[in-house]
N, C-alpha and C positions, 0 to 999 in steps of 0.2 A: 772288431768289437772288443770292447776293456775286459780285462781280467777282474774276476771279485776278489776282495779281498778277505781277511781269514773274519774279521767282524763279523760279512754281513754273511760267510758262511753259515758262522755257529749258531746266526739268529733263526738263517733258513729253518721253516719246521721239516721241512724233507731231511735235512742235517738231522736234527734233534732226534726224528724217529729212526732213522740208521745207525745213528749213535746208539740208541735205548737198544737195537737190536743186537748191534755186536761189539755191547761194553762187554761184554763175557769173552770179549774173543783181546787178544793183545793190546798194548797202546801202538806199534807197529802198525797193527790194522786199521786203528783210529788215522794215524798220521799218514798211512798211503789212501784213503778216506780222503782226509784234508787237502790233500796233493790232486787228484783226480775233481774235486770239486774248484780248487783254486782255478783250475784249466778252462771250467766251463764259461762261456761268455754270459757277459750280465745282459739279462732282456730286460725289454723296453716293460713298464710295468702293466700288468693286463688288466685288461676295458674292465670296469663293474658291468654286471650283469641283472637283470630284473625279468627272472625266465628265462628265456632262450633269447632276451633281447639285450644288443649291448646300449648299455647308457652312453658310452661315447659316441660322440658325431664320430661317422664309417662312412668313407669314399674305396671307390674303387680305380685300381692302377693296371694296365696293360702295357707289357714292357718287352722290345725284345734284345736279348744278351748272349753272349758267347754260350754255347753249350758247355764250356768245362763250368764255369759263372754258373748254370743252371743245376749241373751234377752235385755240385759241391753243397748249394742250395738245401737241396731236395734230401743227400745225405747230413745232413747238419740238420735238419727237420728232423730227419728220423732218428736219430741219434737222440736229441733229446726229447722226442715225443711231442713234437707243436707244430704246426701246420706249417707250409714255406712263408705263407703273409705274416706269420709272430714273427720268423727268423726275418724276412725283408724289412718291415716296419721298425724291429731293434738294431738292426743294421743303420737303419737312417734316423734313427735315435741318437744311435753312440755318434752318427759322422757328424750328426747338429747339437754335440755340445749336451745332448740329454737337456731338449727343451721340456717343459711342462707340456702332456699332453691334454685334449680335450675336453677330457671331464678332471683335468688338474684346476681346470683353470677358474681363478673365484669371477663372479657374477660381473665387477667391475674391468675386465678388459676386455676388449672389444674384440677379441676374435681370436685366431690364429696369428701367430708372432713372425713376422717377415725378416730372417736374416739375411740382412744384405751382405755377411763375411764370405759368400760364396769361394770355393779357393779356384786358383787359377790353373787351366787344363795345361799338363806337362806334355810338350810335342816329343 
């Protein structure tokens, strides 16, 4: 997954409210702040909601993978507080280029976007 850059940190409001809380504290604190946030991977952007229902078209995926694949998973989930399917579906976000997702998409395209750049498996 891509690294964010320092822009779309400062815009984060999560940024803004840690900033508000420890401008009392050094600009050191700030810039090891910035550092620890540059690290974190950019997620895929999340579904609007309407209740407890998501507006985005939702399918489901059953998959099986290396257990260390699954550890790393599960800890990267809890690390930053989102479920393993946020951290898999932004994984397959970053690896397609950061298509437009489902409810991105305006009235006039017909559906989901078929990339045929598939890459080719390394023996």
């Amino acid at each position: 997954m891509g690294l964010r850059d320092e822009d779309t940190i400062r815009k984060d409001p999560r940024f803004q409210r840690l900033r508000e809380l420890i401008c009392k504290q050094s600009p050191e604190t700030i810039e090891q702040l910035m550092s620890c946030m540059r690290d974190m991977p950019e997620l895929s952007p999340p579904s609007p909601k309407e209740g407890k229902r998501f507006l985005a078209e939702r399918d489901k995926l059953s998959v099986t993978i290396d257990t260390a694949l699954l550890d790393l998973l599960e800890e990267t989930a809890a690390d930053l507080g989102i479920p393993v399917s946020r951290v898999v579906e932004s994984a397959v976000w970053q690896f397609y280029d950061k298509p437009p997702l489902s409810f991105q998409k305006s009235s006039e395209d017909d559906g989901p976007s078929t990339n045929s750049s598939f890459p080719e498996e390394q023996e």
